[in-house]
C-alpha positions in Angstrom: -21.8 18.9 5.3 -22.7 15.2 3.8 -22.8 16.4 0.6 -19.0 17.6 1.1 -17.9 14.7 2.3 -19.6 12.5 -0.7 -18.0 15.1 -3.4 -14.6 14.5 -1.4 -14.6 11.0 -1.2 -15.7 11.0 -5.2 -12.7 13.1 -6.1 -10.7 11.1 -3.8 -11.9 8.0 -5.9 -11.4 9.8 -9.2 -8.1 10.8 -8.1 -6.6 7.4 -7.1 -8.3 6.0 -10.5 -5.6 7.6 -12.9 -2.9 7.1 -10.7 -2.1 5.6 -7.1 -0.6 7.9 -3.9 0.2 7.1 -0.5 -1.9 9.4 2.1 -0.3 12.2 2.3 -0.2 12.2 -1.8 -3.5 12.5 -2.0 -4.4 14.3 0.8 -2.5 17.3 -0.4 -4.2 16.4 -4.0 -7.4 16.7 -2.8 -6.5 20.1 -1.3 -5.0 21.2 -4.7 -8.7 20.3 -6.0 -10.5 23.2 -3.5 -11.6 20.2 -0.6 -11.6 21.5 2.3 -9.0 19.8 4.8 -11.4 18.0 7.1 -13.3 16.5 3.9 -9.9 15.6 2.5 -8.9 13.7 5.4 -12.3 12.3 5.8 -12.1 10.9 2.3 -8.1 10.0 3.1 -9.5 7.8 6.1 -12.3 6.2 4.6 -10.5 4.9 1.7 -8.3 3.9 3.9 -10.7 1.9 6.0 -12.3 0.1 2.6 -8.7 -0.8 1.9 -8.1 1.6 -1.5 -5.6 3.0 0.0 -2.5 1.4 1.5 0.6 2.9 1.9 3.0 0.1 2.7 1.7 -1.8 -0.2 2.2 1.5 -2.1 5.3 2.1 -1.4 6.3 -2.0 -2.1 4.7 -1.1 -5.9 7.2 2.0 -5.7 10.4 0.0 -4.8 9.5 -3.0 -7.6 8.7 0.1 -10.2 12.4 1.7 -9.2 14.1 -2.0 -9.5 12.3 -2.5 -12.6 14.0 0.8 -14.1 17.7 -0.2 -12.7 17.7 2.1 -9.5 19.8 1.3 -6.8 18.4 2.0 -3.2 19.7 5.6 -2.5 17.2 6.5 -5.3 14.8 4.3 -4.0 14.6 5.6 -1.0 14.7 9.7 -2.5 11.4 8.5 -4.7 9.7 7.2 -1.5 10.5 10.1 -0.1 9.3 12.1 -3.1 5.8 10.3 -3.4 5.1 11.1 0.3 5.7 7.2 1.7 5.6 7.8 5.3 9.1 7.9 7.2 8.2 4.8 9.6 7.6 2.3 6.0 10.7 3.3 4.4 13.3 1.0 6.4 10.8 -1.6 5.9 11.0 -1.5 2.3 14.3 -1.1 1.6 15.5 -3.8 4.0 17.0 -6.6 1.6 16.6 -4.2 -1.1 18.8 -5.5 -4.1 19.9 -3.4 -7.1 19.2 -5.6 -10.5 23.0 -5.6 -11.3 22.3 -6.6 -15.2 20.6 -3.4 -15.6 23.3 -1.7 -13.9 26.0 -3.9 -16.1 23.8 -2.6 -19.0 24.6 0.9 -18.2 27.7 0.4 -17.8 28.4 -1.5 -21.3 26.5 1.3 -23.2 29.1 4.0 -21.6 32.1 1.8 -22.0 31.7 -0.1 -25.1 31.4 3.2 -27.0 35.0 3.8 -25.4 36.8 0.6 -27.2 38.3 -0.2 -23.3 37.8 -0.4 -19.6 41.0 1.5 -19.1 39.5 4.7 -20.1 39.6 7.0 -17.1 37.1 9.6 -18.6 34.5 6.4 -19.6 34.8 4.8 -16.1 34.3 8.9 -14.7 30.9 8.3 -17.2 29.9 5.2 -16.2 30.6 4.7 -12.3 28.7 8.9 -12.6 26.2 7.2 -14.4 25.2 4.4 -11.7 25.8 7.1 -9.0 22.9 9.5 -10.5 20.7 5.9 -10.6 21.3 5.2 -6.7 24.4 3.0 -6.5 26.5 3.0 -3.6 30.0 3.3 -4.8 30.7 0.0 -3.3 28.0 -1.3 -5.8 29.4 0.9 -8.5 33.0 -1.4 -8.0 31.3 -4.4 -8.2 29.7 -3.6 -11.4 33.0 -2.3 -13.2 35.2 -5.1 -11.4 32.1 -7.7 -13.6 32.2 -5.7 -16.7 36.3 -6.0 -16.5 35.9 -9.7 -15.8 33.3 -10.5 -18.8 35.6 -8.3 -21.1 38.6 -10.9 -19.7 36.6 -14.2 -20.3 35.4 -12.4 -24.1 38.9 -11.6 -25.1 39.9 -15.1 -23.8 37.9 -16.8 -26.5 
């Protein structure tokens, strides 16, 4: 029965070495690998208690990977969701949560500057579609085509 445990918390180890999970992540991962449940949640809790495993601090690393790839908080908060960050964390994280809006204005210039114009109903369609897939709110979406309009007004001012 030690000798389970030991193997458990080893895989457990192994496991979190190539890539980090929340709890539930790699509890069901360990299962996946043949350990039996009370092992897995033996190795879960222990790792826990030594402090390899925290899942609000996991799921903070989630939110500033999402930012860092120009996601806006509705896909945020699906990816959470996704990598198995418990429910009660979730609100936490996301409170204050801010888009990085030259990513999203970065999007947005690579639909519409293939266009020629910010007129273009079909390249607005693409790009406010675009920001939707990435998590924007379409209050969010506005403000990023009401900017791009207003930088292509100050350029053509020049």
């Amino acid at each position: 029965m030690e000798g389970d445990k030991k193997k458990a918390l080893a895989v457990a180890a192994n496991v979190l070495r190539y890539r980090n999970r929340s709890s539930e992540a790699l509890y069901e991962r360990l299962l996946e690998k043949g350990i039996d449940s009370e092992d897995a949640e033996y190795a879960v809790n222990r790792l826990r208690e030594l402090g390899f495993l925290n899942d609000y601090e996991y799921g903070e690393s989630v939110v500033r990977q999402c930012r860092a790839k120009g996601w806006g908080a509705i896909r945020v908060k699906q990816e959470l969701k996704k990598r198995k960050v418990p429910a009660e964390y979730i609100s936490s994280l996301l409170e204050g949560f801010s888009p990085d809006y030259e990513k999203a204005l970065k999007t947005v210039r690579g639909v519409l500057d293939k266009s020629g114009t910010a007129d273009n109903r079909a390249a607005l369609k693409k790009a406010s579609d675009s920001l939707a897939r990435k998590g924007y709110s379409w209050e969010q979406i506005y403000k990023v085509l009401e900017e791009y309009r207003d930088l292509l007004e100050e350029n053509s001012g020049e």
